[in-house]
N, CA, C and O atoms as a Tinker XYZ file with bonds, in Angstrom:
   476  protein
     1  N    202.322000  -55.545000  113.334000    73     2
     2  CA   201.430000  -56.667000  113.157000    64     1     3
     3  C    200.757000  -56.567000  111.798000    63     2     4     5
     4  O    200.938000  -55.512000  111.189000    81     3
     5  N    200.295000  -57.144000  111.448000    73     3     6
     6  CA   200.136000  -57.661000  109.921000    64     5     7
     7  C    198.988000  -57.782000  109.619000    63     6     8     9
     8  O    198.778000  -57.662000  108.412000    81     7
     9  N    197.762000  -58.061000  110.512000    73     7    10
    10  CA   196.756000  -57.983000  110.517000    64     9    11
    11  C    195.759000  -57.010000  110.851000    63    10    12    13
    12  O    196.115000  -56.268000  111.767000    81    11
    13  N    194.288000  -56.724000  110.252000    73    11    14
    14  CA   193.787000  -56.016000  110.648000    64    13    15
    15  C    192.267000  -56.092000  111.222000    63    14    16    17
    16  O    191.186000  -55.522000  111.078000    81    15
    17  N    192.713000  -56.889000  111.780000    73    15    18
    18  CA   191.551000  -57.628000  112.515000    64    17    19
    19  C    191.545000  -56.463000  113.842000    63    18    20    21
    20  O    192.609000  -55.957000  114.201000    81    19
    21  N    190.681000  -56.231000  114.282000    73    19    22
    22  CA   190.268000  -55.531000  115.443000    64    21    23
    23  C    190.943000  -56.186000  117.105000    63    22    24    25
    24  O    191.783000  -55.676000  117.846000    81    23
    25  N    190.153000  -57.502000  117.249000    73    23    26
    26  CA   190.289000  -58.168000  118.052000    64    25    27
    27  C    191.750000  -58.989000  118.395000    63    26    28    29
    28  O    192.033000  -59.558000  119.450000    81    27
    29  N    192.608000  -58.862000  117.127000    73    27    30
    30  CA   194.016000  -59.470000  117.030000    64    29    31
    31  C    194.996000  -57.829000  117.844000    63    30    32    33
    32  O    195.871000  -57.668000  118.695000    81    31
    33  N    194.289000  -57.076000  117.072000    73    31    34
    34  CA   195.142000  -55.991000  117.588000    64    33    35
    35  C    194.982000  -56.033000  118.821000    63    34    36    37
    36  O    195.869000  -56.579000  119.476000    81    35
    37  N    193.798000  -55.467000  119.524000    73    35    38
    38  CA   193.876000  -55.825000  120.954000    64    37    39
    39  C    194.783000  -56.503000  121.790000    63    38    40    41
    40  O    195.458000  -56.069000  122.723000    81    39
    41  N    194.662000  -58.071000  121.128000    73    39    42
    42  CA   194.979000  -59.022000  121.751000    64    41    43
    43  C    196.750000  -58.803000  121.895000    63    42    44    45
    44  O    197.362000  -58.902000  122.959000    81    43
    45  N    197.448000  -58.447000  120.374000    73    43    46
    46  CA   198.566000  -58.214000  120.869000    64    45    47
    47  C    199.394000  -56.763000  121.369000    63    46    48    49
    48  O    200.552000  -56.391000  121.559000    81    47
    49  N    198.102000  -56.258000  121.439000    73    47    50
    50  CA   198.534000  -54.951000  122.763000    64    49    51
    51  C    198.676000  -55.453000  124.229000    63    50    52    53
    52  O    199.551000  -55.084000  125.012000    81    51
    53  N    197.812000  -56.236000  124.450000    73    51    54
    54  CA   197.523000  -56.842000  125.833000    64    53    55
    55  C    198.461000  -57.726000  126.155000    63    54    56    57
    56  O    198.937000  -57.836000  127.285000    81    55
    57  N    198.815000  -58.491000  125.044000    73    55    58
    58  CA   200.083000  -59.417000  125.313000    64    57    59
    59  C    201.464000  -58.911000  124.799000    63    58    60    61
    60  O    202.294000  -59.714000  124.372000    81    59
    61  N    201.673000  -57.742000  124.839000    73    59    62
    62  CA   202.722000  -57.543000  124.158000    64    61    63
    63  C    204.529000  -57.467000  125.351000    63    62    64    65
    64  O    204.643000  -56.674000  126.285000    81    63
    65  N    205.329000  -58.189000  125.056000    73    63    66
    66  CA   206.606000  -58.202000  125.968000    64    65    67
    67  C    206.327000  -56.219000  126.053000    63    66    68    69
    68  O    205.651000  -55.458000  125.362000    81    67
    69  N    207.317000  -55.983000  127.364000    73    67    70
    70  CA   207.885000  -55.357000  127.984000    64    69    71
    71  C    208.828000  -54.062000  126.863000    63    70    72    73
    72  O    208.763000  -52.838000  126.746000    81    71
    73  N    209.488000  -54.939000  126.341000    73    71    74
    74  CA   210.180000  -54.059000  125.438000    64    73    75
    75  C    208.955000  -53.573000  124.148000    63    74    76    77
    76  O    208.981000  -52.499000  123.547000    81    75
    77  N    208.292000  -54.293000  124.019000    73    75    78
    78  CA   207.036000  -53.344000  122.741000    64    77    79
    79  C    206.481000  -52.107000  123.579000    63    78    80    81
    80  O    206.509000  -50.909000  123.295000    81    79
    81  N    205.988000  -52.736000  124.657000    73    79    82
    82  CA   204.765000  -51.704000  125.467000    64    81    83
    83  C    205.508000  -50.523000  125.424000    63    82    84    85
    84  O    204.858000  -49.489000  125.578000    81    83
    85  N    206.649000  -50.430000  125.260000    73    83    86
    86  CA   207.751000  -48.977000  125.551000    64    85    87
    87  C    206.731000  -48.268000  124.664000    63    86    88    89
    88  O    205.994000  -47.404000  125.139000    81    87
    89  N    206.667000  -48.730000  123.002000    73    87    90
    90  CA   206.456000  -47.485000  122.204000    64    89    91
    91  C    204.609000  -47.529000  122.958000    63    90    92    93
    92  O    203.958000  -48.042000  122.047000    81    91
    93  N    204.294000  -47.431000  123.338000    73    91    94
    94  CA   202.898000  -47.112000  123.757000    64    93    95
    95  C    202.623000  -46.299000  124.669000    63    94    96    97
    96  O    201.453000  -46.024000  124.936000    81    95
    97  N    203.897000  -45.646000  125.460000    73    95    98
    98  CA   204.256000  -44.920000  126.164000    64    97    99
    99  C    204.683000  -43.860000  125.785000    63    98   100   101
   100  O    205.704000  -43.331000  126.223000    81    99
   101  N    203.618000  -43.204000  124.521000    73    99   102
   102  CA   203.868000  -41.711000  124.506000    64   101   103
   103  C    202.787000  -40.629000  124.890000    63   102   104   105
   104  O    201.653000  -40.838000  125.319000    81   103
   105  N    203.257000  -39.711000  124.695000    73   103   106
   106  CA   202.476000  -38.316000  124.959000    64   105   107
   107  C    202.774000  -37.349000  124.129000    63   106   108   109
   108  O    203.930000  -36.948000  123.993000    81   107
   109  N    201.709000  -36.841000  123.446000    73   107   110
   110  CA   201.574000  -35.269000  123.024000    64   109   111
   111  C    202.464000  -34.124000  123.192000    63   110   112   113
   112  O    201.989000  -33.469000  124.120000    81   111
   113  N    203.430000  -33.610000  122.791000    73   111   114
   114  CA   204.233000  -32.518000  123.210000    64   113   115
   115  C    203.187000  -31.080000  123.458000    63   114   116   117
   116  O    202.049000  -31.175000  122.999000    81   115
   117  N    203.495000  -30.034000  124.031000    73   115   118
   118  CA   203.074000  -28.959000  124.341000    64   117   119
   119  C    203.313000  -28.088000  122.997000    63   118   120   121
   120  O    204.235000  -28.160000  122.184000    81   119
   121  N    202.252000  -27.294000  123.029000    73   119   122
   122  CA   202.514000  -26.798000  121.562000    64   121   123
   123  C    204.105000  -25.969000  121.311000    63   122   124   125
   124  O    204.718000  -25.948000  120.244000    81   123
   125  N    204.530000  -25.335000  122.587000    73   123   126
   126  CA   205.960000  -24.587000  122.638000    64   125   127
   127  C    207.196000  -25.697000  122.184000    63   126   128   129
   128  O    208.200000  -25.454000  121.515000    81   127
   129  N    206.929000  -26.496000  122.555000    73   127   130
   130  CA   207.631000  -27.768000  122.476000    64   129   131
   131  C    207.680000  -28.699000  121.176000    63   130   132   133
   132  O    208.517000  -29.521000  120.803000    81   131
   133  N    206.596000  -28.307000  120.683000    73   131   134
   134  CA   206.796000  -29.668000  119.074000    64   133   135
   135  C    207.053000  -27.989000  118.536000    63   134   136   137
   136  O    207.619000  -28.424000  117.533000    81   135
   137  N    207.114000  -26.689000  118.366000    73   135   138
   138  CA   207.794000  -26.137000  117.575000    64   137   139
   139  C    209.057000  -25.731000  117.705000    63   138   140   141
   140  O    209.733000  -25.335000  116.755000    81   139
   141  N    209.563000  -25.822000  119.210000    73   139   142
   142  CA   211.214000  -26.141000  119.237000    64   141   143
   143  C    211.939000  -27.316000  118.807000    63   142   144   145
   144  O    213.084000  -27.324000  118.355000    81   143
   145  N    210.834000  -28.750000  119.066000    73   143   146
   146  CA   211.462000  -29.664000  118.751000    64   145   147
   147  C    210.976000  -30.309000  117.686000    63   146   148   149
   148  O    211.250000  -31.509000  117.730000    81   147
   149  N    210.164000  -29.881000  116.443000    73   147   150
   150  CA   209.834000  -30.302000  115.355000    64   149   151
   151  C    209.339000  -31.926000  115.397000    63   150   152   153
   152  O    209.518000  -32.679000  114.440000    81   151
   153  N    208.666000  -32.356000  116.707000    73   151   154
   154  CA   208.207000  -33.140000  117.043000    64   153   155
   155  C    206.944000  -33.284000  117.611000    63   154   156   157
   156  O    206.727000  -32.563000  118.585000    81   155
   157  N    205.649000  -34.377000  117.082000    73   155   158
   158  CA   204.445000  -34.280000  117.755000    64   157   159
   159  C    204.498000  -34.747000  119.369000    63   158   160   161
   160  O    203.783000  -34.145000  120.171000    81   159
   161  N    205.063000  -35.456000  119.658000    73   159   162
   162  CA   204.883000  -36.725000  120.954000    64   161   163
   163  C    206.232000  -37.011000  121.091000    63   162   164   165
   164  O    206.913000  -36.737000  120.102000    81   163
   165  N    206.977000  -37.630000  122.335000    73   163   166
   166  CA   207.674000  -38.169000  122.912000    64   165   167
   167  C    207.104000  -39.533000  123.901000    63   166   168   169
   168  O    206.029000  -39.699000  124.476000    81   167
   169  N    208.041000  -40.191000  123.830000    73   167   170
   170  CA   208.374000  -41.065000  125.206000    64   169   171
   171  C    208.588000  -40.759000  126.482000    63   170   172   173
   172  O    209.700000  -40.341000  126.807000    81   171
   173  N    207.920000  -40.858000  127.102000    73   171   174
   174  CA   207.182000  -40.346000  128.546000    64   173   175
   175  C    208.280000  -41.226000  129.859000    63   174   176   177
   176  O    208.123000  -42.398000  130.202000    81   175
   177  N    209.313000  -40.308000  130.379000    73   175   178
   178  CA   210.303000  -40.827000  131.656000    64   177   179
   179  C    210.017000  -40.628000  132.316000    63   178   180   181
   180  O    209.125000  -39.781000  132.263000    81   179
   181  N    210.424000  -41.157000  133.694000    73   179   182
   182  CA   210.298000  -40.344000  134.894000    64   181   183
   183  C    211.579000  -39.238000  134.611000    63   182   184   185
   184  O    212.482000  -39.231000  133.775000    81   183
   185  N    211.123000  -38.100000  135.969000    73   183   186
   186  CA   211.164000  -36.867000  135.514000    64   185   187
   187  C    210.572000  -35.482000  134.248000    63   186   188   189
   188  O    210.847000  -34.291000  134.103000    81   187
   189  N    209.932000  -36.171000  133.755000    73   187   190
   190  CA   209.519000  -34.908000  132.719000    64   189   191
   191  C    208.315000  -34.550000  133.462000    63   190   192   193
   192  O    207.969000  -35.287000  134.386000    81   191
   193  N    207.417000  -33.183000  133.084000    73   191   194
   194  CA   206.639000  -32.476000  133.303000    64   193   195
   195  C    206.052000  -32.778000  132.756000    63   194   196   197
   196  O    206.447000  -32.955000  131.604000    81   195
   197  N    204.648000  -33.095000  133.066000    73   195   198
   198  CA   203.421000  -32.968000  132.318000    64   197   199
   199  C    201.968000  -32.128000  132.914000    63   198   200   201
   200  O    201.797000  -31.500000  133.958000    81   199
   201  N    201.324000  -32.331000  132.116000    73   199   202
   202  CA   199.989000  -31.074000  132.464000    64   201   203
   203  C    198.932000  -32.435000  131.947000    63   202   204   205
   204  O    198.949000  -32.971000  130.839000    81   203
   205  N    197.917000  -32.827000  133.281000    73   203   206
   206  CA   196.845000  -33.911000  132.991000    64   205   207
   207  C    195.839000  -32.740000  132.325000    63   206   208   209
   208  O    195.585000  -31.643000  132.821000    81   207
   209  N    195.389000  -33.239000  131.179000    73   207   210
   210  CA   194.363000  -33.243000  130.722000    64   209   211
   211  C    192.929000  -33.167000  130.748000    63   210   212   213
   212  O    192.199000  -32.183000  130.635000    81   211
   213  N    192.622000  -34.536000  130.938000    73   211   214
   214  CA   191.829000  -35.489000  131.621000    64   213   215
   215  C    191.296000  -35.777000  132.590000    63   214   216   217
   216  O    192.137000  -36.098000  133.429000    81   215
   217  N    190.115000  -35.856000  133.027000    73   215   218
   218  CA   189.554000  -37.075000  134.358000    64   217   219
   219  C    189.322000  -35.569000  135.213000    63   218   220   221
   220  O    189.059000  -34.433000  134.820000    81   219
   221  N    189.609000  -36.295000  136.865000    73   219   222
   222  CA   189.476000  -35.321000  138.038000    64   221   223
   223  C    190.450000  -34.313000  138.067000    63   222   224   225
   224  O    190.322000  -33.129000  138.378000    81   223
   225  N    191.363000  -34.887000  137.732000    73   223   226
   226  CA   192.815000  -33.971000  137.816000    64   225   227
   227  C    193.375000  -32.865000  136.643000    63   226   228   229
   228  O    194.408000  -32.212000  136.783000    81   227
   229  N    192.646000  -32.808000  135.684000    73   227   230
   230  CA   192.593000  -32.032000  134.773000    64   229   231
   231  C    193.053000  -30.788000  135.185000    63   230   232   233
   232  O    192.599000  -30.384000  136.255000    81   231
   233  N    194.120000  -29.839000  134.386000    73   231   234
   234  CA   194.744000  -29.156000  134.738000    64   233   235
   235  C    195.931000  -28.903000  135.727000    63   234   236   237
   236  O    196.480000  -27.821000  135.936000    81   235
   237  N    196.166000  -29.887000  136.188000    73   235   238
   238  CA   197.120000  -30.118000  137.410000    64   237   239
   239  C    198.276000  -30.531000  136.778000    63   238   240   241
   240  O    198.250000  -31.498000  136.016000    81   239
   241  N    199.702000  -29.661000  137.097000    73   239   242
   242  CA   201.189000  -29.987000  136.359000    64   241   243
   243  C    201.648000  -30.676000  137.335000    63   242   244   245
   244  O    201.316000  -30.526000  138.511000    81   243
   245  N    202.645000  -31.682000  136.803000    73   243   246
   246  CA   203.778000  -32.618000  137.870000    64   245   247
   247  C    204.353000  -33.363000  136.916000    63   246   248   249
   248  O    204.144000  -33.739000  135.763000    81   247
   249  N    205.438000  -33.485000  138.088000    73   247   250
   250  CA   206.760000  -34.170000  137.694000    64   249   251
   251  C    205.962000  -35.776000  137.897000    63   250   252   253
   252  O    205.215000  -36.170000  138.793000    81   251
   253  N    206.546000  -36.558000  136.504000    73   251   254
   254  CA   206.071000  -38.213000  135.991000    64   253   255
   255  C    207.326000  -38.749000  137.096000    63   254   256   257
   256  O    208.534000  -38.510000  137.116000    81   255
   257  N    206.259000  -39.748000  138.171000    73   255   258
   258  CA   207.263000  -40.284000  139.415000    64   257   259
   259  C    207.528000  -41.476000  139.012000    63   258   260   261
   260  O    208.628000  -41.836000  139.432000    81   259
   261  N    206.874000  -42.444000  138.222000    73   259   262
   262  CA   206.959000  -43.085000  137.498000    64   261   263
   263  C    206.361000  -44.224000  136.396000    63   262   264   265
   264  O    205.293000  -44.768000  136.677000    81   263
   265  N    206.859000  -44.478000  135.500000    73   263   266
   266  CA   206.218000  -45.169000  134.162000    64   265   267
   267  C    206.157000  -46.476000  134.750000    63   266   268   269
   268  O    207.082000  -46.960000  135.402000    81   267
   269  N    204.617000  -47.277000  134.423000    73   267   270
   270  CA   204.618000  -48.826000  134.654000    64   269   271
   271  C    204.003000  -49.259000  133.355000    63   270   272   273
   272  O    202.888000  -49.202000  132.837000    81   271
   273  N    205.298000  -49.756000  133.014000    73   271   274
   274  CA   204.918000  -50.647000  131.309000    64   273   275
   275  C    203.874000  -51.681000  131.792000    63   274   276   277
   276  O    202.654000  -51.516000  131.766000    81   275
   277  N    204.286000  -52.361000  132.068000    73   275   278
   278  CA   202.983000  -53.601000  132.689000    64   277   279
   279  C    201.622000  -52.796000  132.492000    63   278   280   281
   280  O    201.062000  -53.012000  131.417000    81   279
   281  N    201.152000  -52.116000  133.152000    73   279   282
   282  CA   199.572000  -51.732000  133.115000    64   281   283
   283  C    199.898000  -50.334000  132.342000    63   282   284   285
   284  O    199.189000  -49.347000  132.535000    81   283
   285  N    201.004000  -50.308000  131.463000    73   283   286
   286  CA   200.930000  -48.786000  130.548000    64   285   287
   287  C    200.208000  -47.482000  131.013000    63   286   288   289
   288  O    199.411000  -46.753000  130.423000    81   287
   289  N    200.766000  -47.427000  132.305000    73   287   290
   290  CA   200.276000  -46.045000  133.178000    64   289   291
   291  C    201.410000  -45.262000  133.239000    63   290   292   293
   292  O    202.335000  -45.545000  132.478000    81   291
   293  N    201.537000  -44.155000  134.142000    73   291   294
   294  CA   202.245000  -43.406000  134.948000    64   293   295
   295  C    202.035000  -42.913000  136.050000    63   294   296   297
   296  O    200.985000  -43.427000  136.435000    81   295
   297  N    202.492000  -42.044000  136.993000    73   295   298
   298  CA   202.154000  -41.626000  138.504000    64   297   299
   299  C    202.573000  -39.838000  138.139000    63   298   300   301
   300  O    203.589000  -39.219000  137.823000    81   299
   301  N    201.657000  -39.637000  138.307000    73   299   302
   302  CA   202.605000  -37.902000  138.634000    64   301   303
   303  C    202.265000  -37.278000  139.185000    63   302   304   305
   304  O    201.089000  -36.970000  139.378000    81   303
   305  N    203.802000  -36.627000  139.907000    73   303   306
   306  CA   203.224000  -35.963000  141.310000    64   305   307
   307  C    202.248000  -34.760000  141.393000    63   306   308   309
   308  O    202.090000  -33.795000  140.645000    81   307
   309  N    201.498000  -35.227000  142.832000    73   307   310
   310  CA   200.344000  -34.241000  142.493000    64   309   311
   311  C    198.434000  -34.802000  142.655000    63   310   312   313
   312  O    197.313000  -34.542000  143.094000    81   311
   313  N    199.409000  -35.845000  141.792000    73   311   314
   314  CA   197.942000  -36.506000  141.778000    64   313   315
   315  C    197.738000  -37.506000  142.589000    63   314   316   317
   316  O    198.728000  -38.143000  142.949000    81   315
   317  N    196.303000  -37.924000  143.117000    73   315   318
   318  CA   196.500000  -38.640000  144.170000    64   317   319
   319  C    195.157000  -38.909000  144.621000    63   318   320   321
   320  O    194.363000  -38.049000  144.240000    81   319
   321  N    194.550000  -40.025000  145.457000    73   319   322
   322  CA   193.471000  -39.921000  145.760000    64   321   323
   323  C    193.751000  -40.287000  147.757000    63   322   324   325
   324  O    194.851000  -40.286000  148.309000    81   323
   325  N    192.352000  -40.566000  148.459000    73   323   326
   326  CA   192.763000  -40.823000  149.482000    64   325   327
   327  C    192.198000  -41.716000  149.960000    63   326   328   329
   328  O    190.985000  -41.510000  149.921000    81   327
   329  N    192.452000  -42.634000  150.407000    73   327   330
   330  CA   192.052000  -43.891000  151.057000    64   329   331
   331  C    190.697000  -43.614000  151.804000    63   330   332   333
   332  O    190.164000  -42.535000  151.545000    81   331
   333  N    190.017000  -44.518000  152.772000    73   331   334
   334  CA   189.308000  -44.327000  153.272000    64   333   335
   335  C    189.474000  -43.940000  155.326000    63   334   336   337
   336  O    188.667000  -43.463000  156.125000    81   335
   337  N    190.733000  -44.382000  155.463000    73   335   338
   338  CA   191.513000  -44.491000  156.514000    64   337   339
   339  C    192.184000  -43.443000  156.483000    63   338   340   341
   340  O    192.898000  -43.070000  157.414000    81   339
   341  N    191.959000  -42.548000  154.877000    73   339   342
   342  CA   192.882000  -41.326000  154.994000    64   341   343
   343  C    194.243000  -40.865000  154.348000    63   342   344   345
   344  O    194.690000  -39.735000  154.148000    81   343
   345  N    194.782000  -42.197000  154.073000    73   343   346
   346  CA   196.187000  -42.120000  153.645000    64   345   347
   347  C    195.637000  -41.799000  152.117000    63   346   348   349
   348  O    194.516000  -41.999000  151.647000    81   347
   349  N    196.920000  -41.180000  151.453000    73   347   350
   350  CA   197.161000  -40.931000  150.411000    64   349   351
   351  C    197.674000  -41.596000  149.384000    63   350   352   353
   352  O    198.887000  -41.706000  149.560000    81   351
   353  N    197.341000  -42.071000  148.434000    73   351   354
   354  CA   197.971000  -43.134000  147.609000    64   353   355
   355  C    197.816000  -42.454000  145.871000    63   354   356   357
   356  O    196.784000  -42.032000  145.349000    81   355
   357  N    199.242000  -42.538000  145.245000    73   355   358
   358  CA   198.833000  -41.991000  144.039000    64   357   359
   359  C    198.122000  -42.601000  143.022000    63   358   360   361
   360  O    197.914000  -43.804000  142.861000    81   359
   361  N    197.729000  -41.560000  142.280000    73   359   362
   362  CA   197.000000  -42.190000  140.967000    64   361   363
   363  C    196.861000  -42.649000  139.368000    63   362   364   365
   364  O    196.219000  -41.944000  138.590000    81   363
   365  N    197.561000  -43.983000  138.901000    73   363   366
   366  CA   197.197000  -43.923000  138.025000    64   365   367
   367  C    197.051000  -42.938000  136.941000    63   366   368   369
   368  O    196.064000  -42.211000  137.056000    81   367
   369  N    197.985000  -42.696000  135.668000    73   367   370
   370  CA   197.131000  -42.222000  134.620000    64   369   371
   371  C    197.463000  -42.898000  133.094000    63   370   372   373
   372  O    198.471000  -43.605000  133.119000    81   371
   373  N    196.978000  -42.830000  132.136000    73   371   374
   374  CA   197.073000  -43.251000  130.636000    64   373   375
   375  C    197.864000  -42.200000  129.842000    63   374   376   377
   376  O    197.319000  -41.164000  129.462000    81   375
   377  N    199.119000  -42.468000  129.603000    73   375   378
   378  CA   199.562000  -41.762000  128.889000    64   377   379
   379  C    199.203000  -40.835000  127.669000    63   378   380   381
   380  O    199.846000  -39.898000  127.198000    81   379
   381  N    197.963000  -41.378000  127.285000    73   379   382
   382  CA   197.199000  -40.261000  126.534000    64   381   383
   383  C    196.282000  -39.162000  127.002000    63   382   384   385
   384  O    195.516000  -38.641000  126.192000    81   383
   385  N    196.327000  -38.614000  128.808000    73   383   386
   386  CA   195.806000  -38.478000  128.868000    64   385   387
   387  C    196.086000  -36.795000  129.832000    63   386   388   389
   388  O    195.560000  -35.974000  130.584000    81   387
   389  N    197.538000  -37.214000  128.944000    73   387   390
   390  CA   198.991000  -36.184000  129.298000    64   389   391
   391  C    199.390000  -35.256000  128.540000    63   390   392   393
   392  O    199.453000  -35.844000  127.460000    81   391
   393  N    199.784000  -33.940000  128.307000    73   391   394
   394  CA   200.823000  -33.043000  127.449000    64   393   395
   395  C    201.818000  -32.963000  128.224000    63   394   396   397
   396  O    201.740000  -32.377000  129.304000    81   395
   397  N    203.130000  -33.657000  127.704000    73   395   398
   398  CA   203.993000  -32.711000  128.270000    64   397   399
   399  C    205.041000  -31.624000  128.127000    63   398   400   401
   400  O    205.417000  -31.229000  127.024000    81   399
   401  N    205.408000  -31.247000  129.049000    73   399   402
   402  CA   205.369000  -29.907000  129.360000    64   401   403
   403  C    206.689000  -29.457000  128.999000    63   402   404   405
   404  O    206.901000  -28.549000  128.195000    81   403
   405  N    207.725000  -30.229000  129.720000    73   403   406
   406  CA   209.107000  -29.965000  129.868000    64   405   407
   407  C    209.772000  -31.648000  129.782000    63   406   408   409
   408  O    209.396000  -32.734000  130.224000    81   407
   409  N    210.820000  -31.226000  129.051000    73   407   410
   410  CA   211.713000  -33.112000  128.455000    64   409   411
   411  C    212.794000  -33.181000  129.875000    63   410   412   413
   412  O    213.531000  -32.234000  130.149000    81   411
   413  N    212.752000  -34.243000  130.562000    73   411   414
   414  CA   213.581000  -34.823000  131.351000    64   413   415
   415  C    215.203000  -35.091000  130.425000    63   414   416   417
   416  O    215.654000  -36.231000  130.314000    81   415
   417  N    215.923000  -33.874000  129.830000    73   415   418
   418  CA   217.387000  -34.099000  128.849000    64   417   419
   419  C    218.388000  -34.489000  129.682000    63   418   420   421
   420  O    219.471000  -34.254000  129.146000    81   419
   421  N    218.527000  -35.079000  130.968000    73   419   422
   422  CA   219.900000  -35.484000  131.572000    64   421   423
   423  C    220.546000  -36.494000  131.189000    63   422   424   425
   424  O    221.612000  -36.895000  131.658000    81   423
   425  N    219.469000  -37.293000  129.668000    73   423   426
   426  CA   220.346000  -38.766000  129.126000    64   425   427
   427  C    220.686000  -38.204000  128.187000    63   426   428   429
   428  O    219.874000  -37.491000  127.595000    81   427
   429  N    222.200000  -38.356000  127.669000    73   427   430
   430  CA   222.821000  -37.765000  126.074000    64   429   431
   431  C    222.170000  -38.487000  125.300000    63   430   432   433
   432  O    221.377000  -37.831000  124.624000    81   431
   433  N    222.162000  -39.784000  125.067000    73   431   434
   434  CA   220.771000  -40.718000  124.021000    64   433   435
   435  C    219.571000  -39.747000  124.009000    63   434   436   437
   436  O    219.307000  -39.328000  122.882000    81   435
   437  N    218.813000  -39.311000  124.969000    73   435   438
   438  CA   217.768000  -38.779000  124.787000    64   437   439
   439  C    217.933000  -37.701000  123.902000    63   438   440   441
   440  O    217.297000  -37.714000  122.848000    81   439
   441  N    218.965000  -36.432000  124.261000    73   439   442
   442  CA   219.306000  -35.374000  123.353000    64   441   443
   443  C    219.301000  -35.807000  122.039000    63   442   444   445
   444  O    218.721000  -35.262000  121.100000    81   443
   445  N    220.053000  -36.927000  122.011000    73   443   446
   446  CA   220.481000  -37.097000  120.485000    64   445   447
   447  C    219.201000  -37.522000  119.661000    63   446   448   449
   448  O    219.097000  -37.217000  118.472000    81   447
   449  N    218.173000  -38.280000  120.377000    73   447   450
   450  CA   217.106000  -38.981000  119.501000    64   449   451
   451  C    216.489000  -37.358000  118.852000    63   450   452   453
   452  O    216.435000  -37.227000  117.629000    81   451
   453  N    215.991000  -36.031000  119.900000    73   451   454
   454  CA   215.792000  -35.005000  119.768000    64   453   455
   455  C    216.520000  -33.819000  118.476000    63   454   456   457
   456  O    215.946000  -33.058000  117.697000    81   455
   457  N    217.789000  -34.057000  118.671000    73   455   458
   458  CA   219.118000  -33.072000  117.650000    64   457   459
   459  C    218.776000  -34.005000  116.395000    63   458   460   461
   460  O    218.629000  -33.279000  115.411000    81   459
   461  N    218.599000  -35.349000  116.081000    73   459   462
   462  CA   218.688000  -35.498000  115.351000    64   461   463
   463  C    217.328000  -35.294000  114.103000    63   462   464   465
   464  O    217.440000  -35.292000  112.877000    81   463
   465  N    216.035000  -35.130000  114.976000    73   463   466
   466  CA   214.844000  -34.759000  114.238000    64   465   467
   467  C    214.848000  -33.335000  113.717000    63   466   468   469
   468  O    214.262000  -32.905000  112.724000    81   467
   469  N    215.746000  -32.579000  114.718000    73   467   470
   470  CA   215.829000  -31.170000  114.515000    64   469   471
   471  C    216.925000  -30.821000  112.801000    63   470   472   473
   472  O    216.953000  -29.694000  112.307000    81   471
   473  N    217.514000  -31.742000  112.325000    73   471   474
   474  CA   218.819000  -31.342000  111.493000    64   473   475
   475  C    217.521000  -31.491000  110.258000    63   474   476
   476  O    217.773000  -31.289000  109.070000    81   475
């Protein structure tokens, strides 16, 4: 975006298609991790490991169950709050609010975005 208006930015974070919100969906690598992979942050899948940070759950590792571009969250297991009736329902988090831990590599695209920062 082209502008640097405060309130424009916002606005086209909030409205942004499906395919933008992707890049907003990163996280912090673990320090073991940006010096194997000569990388600060990745793109956050289901399956990778992360370690919350943040909030109540701070310190708690789990597997990312899954990414919702729409409200630019994630779920990971582990975390969770409980209804009032008792049931368990997971929780919400902000991708910034994540390290993670371990890379979900079972997509060859994914390797390659990785091998190729490394050359």
């Amino acid at each position: 975006m082209i502008t640097k208006q405060p309130r424009k930015q916002r606005k086209e974070r909030y409205t942004a298609p499906l395919h933008k919100r992707q890049k907003y969906m990163h996280a912090p690598l673990s320090k073991a991790l940006r010096d194997e992979l000569k990388k600060r942050n990745a793109q956050l899948r289901k399956g990778d490991t992360v370690k919350v940070m943040r909030g109540d759950h701070a310190g708690t590792e789990g597997e990312v169950e899954d990414v919702d571009l729409k409200r630019c969250t994630i779920k990971v297991a582990g975390v969770s709050n409980f209804r009032a009736d008792g049931t368990e329902v997971p929780r919400t988090i902000h991708p910034s609010n994540v390290v993670i831990v371990k890379l979900n590599m079972e997509d060859a695209e994914r390797e390659k975005i990785f091998a190729r920062r490394g050359e």
